[in-house]
C-alpha positions in Angstrom: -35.2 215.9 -170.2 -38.3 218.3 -170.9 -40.9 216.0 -171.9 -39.7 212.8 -169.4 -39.2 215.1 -166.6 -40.2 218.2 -166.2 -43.4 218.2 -168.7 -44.4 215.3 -166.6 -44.2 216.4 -163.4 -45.9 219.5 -164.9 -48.6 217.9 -166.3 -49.1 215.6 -162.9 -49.2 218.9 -160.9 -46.1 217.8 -158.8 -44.3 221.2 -160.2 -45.5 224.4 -161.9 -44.4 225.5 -164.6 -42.8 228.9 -163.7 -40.8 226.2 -160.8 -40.2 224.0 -163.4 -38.8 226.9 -165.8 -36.3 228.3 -163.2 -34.6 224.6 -162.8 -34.6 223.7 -166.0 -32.8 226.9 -166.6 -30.5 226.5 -163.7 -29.8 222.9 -164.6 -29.2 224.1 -168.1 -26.3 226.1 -167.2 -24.7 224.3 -164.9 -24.1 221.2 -167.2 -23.5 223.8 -170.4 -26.6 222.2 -172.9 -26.8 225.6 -174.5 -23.6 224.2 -176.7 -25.6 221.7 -177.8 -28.9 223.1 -179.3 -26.7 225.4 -181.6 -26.3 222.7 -184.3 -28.9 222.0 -186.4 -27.6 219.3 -188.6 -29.2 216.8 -187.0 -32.8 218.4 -187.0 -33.5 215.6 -189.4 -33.3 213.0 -187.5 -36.2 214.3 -184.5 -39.8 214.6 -184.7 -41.1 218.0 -185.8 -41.8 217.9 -182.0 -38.8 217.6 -180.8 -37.5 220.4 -183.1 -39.4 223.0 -182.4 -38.4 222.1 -178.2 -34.6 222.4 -179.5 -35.3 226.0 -181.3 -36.8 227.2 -178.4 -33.9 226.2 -176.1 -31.6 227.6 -178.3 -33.0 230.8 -178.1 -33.3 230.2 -174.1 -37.2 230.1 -174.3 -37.6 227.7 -171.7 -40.7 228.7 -170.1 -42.4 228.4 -173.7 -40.7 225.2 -174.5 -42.2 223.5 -171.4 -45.7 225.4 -172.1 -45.7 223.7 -175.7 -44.6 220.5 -174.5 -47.5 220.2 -171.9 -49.8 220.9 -174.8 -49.0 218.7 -176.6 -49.0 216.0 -173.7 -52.9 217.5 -173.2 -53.8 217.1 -177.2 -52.3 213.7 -177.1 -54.3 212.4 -174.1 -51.0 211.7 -172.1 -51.5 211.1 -168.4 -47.7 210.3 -167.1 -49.2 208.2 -164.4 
């Protein structure tokens, strides 16, 4: 949901990332995700990318998560046209 969504729009300029932070978080709770980034058994299976986005949810760093995932969009060259 971070890097389709709301890193895209971020990176497109349709939504800051301080906007984009306080739905995410309010999103977040409402459907209960937090259960979800407590388990760590799968961490195998995901890019080293997509870890380090679940450890910072876990930890409720959500403005930080969607600041590293725009950078990496930036490094990579990705335009989400």
């Amino acid at each position: 949901m971070i890097r389709r969504y709301y890193g895209a729009k971020c990176l497109r300029k349709e939504l800051s990332l301080s906007r984009a932070t306080t739905e995410l978080k309010r999103v977040m709770k409402k459907q209960k995700y937090h259960q979800s980034f407590v388990a760590g058994w799968y961490d195998e299976l995901f890019s080293k990318r997509y870890r380090l986005l679940r450890k910072l949810l876990k930890y409720r760093m959500y403005y930080l998560a969607l600041a590293v995932d725009v950078a990496i969009d930036k490094v990579k060259g990705l335009t989400w046209r």
